[in-house]
Each structure stands twice: as structure tokens, then as C-alpha cells.
N, C-alpha and C positions, 0 to 999 in steps of 0.2 A: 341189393334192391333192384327188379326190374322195373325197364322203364317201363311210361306209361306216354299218353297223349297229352297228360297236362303237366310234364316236366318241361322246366324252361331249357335244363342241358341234359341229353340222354345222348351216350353212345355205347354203341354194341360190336362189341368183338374187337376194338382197336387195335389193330395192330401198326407195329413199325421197325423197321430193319435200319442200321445205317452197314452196307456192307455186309460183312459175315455177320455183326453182332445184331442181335434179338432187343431191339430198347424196349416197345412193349406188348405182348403175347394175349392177342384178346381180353384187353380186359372191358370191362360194362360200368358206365355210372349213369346216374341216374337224379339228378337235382330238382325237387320241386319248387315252383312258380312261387317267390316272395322270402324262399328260404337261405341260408346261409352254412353253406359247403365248405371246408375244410381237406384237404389233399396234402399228405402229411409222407415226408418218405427219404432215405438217407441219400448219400450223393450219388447219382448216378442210378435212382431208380426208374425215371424216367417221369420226372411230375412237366421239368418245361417243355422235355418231348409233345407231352398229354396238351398244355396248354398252347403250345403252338398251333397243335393241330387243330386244338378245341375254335380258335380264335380265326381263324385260318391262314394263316401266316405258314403253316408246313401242309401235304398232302399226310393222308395216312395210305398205308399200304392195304389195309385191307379193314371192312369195320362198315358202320353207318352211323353218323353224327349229325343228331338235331338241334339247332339251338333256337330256342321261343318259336317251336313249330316249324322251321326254315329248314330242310335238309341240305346238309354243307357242300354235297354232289350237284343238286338241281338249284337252288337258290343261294350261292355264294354270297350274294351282294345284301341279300335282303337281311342275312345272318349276322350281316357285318353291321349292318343298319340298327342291330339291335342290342348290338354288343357294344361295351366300352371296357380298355383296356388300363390298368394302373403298373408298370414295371415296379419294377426292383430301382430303376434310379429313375433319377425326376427328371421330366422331358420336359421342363419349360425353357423359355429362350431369356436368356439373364439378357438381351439386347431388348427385349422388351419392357412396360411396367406388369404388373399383375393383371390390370383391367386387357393391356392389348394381348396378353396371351389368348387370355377367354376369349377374345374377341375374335382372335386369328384364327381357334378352335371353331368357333361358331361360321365364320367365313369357308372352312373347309369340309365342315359337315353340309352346306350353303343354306344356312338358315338365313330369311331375310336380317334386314338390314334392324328393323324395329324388336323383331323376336330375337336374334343374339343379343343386341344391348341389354333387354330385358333379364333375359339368363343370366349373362355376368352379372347385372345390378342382384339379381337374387340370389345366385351364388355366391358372392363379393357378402354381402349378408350373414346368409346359411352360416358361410365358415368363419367368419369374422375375421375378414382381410379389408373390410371398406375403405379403413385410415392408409391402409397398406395398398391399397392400389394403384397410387400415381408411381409406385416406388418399383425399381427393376429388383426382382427376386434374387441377384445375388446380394441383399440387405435384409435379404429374410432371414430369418431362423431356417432351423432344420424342419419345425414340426410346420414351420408356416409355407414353407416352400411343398412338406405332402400336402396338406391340405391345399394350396392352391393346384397341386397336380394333380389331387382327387376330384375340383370344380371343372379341372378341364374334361377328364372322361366324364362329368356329368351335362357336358353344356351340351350334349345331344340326347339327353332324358331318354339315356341305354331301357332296356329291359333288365338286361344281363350285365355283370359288372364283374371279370377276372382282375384278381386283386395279386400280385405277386409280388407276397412279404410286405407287405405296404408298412409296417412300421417299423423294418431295421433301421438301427442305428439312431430313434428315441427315445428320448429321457422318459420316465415311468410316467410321467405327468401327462407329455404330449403325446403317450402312447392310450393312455387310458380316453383320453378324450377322440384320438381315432376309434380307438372302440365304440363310442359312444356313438361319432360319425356313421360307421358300418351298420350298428344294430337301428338306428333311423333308418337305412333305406332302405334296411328289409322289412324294417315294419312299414314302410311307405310301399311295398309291395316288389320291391327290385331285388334281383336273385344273387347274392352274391357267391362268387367261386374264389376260395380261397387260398394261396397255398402260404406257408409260412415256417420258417424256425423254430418258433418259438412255441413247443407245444403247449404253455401257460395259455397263449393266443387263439391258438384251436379251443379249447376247455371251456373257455370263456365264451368264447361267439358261435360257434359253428352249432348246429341243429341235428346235424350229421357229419361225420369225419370216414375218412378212407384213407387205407394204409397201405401206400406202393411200395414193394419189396422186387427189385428182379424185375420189372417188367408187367408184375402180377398184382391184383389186388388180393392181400392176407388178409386184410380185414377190411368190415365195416359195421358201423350203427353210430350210436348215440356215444358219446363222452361215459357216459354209466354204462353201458352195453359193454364197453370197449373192456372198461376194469375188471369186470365183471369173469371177463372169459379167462383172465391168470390168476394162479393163486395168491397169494400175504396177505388177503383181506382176512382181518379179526376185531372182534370185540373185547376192547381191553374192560378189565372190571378189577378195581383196587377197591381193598379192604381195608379198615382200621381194628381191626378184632383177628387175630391167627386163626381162631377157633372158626371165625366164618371162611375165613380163608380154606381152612380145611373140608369143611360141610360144600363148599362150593364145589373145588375139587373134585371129590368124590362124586359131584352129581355129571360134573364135564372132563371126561378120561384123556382125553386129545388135547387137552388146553396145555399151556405152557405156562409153569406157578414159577414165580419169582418170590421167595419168603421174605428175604429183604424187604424189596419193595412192598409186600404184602397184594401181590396181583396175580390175574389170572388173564393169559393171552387166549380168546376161543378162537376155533377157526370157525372163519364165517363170511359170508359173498356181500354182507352191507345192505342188504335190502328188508327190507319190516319183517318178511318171515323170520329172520335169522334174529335178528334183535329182539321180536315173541320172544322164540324160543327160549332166548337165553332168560329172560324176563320169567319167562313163566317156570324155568328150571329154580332160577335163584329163589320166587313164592315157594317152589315145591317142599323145598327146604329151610322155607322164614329163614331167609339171608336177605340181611340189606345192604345194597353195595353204596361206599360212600362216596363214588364216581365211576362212569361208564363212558366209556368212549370209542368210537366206532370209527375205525382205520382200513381205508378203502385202497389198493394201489392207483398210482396215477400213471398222469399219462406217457413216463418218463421209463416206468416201469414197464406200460404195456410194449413201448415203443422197443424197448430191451429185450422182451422175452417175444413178439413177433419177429424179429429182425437179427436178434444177434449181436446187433449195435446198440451203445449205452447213449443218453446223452443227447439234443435236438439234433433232428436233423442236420447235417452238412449242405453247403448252400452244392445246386447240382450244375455244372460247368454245362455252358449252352452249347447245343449238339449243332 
């Protein structure tokens, strides 16, 4: 996707060296304003390079990076002003309680005195930590210590919000209600850049995903775009009659018949044309199938057949 003027993260051409080695080889993204990015890629493809840079914590070697209109050459500070960062481990200070973390975040972004209190009291809310706030965060849970680390990148009401793996190492419970978390604040209009493990995680939230291989981006689009581009997607169709099972056959040559089971695998990309077709082959032949079902690869699959590599990404050693 190229960028545009109203992407809140666009850069172009990225590159970066550490030494002789190539981390990453012009690549281009492109994030629109309110939406929810995904950056998905094995160890050492270069996603916390990308995020470093994005965030400005690293220089890039060569490239142009905008973030919420700030270009990261001419206005460093304003970029950063707009950005909120979430790691991979939680940055609050267990010498603190909940309230004084927020509060310490808000002192060093230097919101007054009246406006930070504010913020934790509504953040302190938002994530439901109120009871928990007089309490130091090493008495927290796992899922309550991210969400209290998620109120602090938000107590400067970012634009931009780089999220890295924000839910390793919780329980499905407290993972699904970060989710829940994430998908409000892009519907509140905040961009989120996502990177993460768990490609279940991308599937689920992301608007758009991109796939760093080497340095490069192999792919990109939508979670269905993505399937879409390898093959094992089919239309299963199970019979109770042989005889339809036969009549079917003969109308789809490519399919794969199982007699047993009494089924018929088509091959097929998952999308309404494909399902027609089959629909209207089986009328052709007044067949009535006594269950249809539509098997799409995921994103485990695609992540396999771009890459090489089976299996979520590997977490990628900081450069």
C-alpha cells in the first residue's frame, strides 16, 4: 500500500545496516489514521529494528518516516509527542501504587497538576483498576499489571499507539479483554501498530497485516487477502446417497472424493464466487448436499508457505 497524507504511520524506503548485515532493505508501510496495523515476521526479520526506528529510539540509514504528519528528520519531538509506546515487558515501578505510576507518567509528559489527576482518575476507571490503585503493582495480576501499562502510554492521549506483543504471557481470558481494550481505541480514533506472536492475535484485530521476511516486506493486505494468495482453500460437500456422491463428481473432475466418508473436497479460494459455483454445479445436477463447508487456510498456513517457517512467529532478539 502506498502512503498517503492521511496515514498516521507511513515510511518509505527503510532501510538499515547493523555492520555488514542488511536488517531491513527499503521496505514501505503505510497505516491509516484510527486503524489497527499488525507486523507479523519470524526472528530476526527485522520488526523491532522497524519499530525502533518508527518510534525514534534508532536512526534509519536511509528511508523517510512520517508519523501523525511529523516527519522523523524535521520534527523528532513533535513525533514523539504523538506517539505512545507499550514493550513487550511492563514498565511500571512496583515502588510505586497504580495511581502514582499514572501520575509520574503524566508529571513527565508535564501535564498540569489538575489534567494528570484527571487522566489517572479516568484511566484508573477505563481499565478497572480503581480498587487497585492504592496497591503497588507487584500485587497485581499479570493481566492487571498490562492494563495498568497500557493506562500509562495512554495518559498522554497519543495519536499513535506501538503496541509490542502486548498480550504475551496471558491467560485467554485476560487476553481477549486486551483485545477488547485495543479494538476501543481504534474505534475512539487512535492508530494502533501492532506487532505480536500470536498470529490468532493479528486475525482477530488488525485491519491490515504485513509480512517481514529478510528484511523485506512478502506480503501485505487484509487477514482474507492474505489466505487468499496460497493454495488448500476448498469446499467440502458430504453426501448421504453414493449415487449423489457420484452425479457430484462427475460434474467437479479436480475435487478430491472420499467414498467412505461419502464427500467431495473442491478446490476453491472461499470467496461467494467460488461457493456460486459450486452451488450452482450441484443444481445442475439436482444434488442435494447434506452439509457444505468452506475451509479457508490461515494465517499459520500463510505465515508457512511466505516464509518457509511453520509455526508463530519467534520472539526477535533486540538489535
Amino acid at each position: 500500500m502506498s502512503a498517503t497524507h492521511s496515514d498516521a504511520v507511513a515510511a518509505t524506503g527503510l532501510r538499515k545496516s547493523f555492520g555488514t548485515e542488511l536488517v531491513l532493505d527499503g521496505i514501505d508501510l503505510a497505516v491509516p489514521a484510527g486503524s489497527i496495523f499488525a507486523l507479523l515476521g519470524p526472528n530476526g526479520a527485522g520488526k523491532t529494528t522497524s519499530v525502533h526506528i518508527l518510534t525514534t529510539l534508532m536512526p534509519a540509514d536511509g528511508g523517510t518516516v512520517r508519523i501523525a504528519g511529523h516527519d522523523l528528520a524535521d520534527e523528532p519531538d513533535a513525533a514523539r509527542r504523538a506517539i505512545g509506546v507499550t514493550g513487550q515487558f511492563s514498565a511500571v515501578d512496583n515502588l510505586l501504587t497504580g495511581e502514582e505510576n499514572l501520575l509520574l507518567m503524566a508529571d513527565l509528559l508535564h501535564l498540569d497538576r489538575v489534567e494528570g489527576r484527571r487522566r489517572a482518575a479516568e484511566l484508573l476507571e477505563r481499565f478497572d483498576l480503581v480498587d487497585a490503585a492504592g496497591r503497588a503493582p507487584a500485587t497485581y495480576s499479570g493481566g492487571m499489571r498490562r492494563k495498568l501499562d497500557l493506562a500509562m502510554t495512554l495518559i498522554g492521549d497519543p495519536q499513535v499507539i506501538f503496541l509490542d506483543e502486548p498480550t504475551t504471557g496471558l491467560d485467554p481470558r485476560t487476553r481477549r479483554m486486551m483485545w477488547d481494550a485495543i479494538r476501543g481505541l481504534a474505534a475512539g480514533g487512535v492508530t494502533i501498530f501492532l506487532t505480536t506472536q500470536y498470529l490468532e492475535e493479528a486475525d482477530e484485530l488488525a485491519d491490515r497485516i504485513a509480512l517481514l521476511d529478510q528484511g523485506r516486506i512478502v506480503a501485505e493486505g487484509t487477514a482474507t487477502e492474505l489466505k487468499r494468495m496460497i493454495p488448500g482453500g476448498h469446499i467440502s460437500v458430504r453426501f448421504t446417497d453414493p449415487r449423489a456422491l457420484d452425479a457430484a463428481a462427475g460434474v467437479f473432475g479436480r475435487a478430491r472424493r472420499d467414498d467412505d466418508a461419502l464427500t467431495l473436497e473442491i478446490p476453491a479460494d472461499g470467496g461467494v464466487g467460488s461457493l456460486r459455483a459450486v452451488l450452482d454445479g450441484l443444481d445442475a445436477v439436482r444434488v442435494q448436499p447434506d452439509e457444505l463447508t468452506v475451509h479457508s487456510p490461515d494465517l499459520d498456513d500463510v505465515f508457512l508457505s511466505l516464509t518457509g517457517r511453520a509455526g508463530a512467529p519467534e520472539k526477535e532478539a533486540v538489535r
